[in-house]
C-alpha positions as CSV (number, residue, x, y, z in Angstrom):
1,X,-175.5,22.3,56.1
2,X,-176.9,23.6,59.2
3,X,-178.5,20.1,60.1
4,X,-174.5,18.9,60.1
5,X,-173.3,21.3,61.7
6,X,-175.5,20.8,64.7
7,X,-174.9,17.3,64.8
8,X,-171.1,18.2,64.8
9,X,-171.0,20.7,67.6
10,X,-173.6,17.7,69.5
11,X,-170.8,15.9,69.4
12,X,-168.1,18.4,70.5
13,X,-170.6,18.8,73.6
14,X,-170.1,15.0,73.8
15,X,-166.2,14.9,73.7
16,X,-166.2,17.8,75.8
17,X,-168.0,16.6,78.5
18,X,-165.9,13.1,78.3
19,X,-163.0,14.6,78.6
20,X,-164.8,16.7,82.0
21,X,-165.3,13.4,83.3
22,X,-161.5,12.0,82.8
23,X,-159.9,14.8,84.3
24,X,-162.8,15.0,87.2
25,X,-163.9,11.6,88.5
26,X,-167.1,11.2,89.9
27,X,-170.0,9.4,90.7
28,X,-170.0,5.9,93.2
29,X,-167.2,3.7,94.8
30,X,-168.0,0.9,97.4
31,X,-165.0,0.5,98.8
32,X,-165.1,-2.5,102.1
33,X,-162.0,-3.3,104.1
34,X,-161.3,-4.9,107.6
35,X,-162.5,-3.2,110.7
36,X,-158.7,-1.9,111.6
37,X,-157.9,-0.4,108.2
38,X,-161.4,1.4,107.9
39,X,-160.2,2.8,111.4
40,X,-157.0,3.6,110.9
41,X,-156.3,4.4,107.4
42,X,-159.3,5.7,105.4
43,X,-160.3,8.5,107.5
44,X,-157.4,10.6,105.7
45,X,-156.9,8.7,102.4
46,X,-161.0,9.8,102.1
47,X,-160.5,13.0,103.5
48,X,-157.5,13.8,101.0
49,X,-159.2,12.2,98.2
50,X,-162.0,14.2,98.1
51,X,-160.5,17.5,98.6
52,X,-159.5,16.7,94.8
53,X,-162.5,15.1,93.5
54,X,-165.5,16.2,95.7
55,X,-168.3,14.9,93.5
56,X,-167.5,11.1,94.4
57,X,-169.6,9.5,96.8
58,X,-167.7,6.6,98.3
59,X,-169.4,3.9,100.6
60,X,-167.0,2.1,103.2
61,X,-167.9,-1.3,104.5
62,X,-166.0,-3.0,107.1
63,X,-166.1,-6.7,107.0
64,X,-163.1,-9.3,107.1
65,X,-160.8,-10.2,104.6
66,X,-162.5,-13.1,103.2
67,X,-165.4,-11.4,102.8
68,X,-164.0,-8.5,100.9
69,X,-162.3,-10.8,98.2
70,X,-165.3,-12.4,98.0
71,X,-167.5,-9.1,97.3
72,X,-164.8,-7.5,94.8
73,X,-164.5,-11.1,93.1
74,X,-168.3,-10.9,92.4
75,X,-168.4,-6.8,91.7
76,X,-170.8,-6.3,95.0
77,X,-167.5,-3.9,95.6
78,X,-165.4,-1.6,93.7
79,X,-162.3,-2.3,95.7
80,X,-161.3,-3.4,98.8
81,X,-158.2,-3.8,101.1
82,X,-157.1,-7.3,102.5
83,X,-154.6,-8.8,105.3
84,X,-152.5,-10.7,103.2
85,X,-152.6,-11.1,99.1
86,X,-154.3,-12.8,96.0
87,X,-153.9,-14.6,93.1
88,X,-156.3,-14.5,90.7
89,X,-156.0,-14.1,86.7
90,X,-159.5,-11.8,87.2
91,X,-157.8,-9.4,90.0
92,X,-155.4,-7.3,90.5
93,X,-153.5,-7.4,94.0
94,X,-151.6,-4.5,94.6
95,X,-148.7,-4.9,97.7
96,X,-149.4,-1.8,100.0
97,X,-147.5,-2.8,102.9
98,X,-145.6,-5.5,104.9
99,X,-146.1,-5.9,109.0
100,X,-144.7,-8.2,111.3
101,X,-146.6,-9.9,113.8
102,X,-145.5,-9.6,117.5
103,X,-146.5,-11.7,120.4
104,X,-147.4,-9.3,123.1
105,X,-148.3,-9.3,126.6
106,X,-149.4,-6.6,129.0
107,X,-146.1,-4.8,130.8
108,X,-148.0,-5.3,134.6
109,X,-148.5,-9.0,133.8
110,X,-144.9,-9.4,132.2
111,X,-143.3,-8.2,135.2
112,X,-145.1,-10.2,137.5
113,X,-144.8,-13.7,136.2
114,X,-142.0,-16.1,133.9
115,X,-142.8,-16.7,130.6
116,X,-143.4,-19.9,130.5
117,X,-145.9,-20.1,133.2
118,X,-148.0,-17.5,131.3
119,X,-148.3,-18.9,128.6
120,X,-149.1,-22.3,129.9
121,X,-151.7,-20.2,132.2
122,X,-153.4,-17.5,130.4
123,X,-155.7,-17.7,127.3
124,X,-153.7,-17.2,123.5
125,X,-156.2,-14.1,122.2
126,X,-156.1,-15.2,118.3
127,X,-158.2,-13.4,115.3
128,X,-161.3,-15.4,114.6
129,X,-162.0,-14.7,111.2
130,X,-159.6,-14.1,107.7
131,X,-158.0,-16.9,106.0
132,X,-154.9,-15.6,105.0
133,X,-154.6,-13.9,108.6
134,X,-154.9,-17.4,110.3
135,X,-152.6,-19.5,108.0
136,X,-149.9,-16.5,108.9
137,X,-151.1,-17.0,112.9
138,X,-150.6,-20.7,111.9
139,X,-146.9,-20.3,110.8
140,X,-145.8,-18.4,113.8
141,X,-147.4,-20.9,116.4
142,X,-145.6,-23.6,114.3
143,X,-142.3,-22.0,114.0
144,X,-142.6,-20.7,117.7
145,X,-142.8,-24.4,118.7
146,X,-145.7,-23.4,121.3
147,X,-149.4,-25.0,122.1
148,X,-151.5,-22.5,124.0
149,X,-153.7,-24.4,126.1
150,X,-156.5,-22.2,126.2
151,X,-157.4,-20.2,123.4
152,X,-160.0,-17.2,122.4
153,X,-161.1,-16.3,119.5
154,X,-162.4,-12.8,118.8
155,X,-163.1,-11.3,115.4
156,X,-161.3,-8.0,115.8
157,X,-157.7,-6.8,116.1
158,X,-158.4,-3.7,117.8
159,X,-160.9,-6.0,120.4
160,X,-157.9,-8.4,120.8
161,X,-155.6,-5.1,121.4
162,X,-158.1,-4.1,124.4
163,X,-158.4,-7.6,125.6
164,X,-154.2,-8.3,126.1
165,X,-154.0,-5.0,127.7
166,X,-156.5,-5.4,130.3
167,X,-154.6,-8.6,131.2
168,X,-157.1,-11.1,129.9
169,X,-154.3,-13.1,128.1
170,X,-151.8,-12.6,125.2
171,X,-152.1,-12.1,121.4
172,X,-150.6,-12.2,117.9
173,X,-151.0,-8.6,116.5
174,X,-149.7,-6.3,113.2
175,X,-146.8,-4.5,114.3
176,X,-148.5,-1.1,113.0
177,X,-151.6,-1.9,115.1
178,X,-149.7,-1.6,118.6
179,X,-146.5,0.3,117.8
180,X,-147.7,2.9,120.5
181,X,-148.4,0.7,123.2
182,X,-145.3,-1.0,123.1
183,X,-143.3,2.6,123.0
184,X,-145.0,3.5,125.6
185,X,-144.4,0.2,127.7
186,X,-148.1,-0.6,128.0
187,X,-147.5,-4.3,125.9
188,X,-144.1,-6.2,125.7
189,X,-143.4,-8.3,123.0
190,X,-142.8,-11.9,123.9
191,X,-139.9,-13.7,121.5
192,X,-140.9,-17.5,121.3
193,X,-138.7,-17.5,117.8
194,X,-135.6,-15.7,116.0
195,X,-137.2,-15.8,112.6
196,X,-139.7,-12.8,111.7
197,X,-143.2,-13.1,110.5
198,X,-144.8,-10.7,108.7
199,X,-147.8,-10.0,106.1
200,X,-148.4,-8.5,103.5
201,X,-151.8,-5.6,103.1
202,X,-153.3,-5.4,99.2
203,X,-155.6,-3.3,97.5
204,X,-157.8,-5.3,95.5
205,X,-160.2,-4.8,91.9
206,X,-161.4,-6.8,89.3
207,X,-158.8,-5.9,85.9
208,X,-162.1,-5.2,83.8
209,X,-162.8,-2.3,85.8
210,X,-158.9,-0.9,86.1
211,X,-160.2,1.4,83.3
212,X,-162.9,3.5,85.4
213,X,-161.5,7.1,86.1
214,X,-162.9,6.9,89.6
215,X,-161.5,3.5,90.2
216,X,-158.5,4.4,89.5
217,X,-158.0,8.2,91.1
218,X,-159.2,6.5,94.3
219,X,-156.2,3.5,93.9
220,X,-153.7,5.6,92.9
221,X,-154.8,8.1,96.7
222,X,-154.7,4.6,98.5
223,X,-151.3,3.9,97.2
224,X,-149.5,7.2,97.8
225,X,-151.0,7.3,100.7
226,X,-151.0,4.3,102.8
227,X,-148.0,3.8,104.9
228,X,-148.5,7.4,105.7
229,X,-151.7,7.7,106.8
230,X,-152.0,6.0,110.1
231,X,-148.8,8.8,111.1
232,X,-150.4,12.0,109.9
């Protein structure tokens, strides 16, 4: 009797300490994103995150989009964040947010010069890198109706931001990215077309691993979180 009885309150320990782990997630989340997200968004989603479940250790990598569907597609990471959105019977693709994307130019060099003659004159600042980014860039210079002459290519919104406002040319950039610059008048938004382009941001995972506590607590932070973070 005493033999059972052991083995039954071995497994109460068991259940108990199951149960600890459903109700407290821990252990180890790679999480990667793009360079502007991991900027801009996950210093507070992490920071409130954790105040709940301090015993998970989460590693951020920035890298571009492609490269994050490519790691959570193969389980290097947990989850990841892309510009854009996937479809894939192994993945889920959760819609976070939608930006448009505005044509800006630096206010000094706006003033100074027509339209036209800048843009036939200065060098088209365009993201380098990210599939889905580019066919989006692609629509807008299509609808637009516009061929830059000269274009560069740089691998980083937040690089491209600095580059348009020291006057080196104009860009394509996500409305969330540059929504104090153009309040305060440092970029003006150029309108080369009356329809709106936009994109969509997605939190990604592979559906087998939807079922991990910590998976899960950190997606559900992300998604409560999100559009508010790059305000607070």
């Amino acid at each position: 009797m005493k033999k059972y009885t052991d083995d039954l309150f071995h497994i109460v320990d068991e259940m108990e300490a199951a149960f600890l782990e459903l109700e407290k997630p821990h252990g180890y989340l790679k999480v990667a994103a793009p360079e502007y997200y991991c900027i801009n968004y996950f210093p507070i989603v992490v920071s409130e995150f954790l105040k709940t479940f301090p015993d998970v250790h989460i590693n951020l990598i920035s890298c571009n989009s492609d490269d994050v569907l490519k790691g959570v597609a193969t389980n290097t990471y947990d989850l990841g964040i892309i510009a854009g959105e996937v479809s894939k019977s192994d993945i889920n693709n959760i819609i976070l947010d939608e930006e448009e994307l505005l044509l800006v130019i630096s206010k000094n060099i706006f003033e100074q010069d027509e339209i036209n003659h800048i843009l036939n004159t200065l060098p088209f600042i365009r993201f380098r890198i990210g599939v889905n980014f580019q066919s989006v860039i692609n629509q807008y210079i299509q609808q637009s109706n516009f061929s830059p002459r000269k274009v560069i290519e740089i691998g980083s919104e937040e690089a491209i931001k600095r580059a348009v406002l020291n006057g080196t040319g104009y860009g394509l950039l996500s409305s969330n990215l540059i929504k104090k610059e153009i309040q305060s008048g440092e970029l003006t938004p150029i309108q080369l077309t009356n329809q709106k382009i936009s994109f969509k941001t997605s939190l990604i995972y592979l559906k087998k691993n939807e079922e991990k506590g910590v998976l899960k607590s950190f997606s559900d932070v992300i998604e409560s979180l999100w559009t508010k973070a790059d305000t607070i």
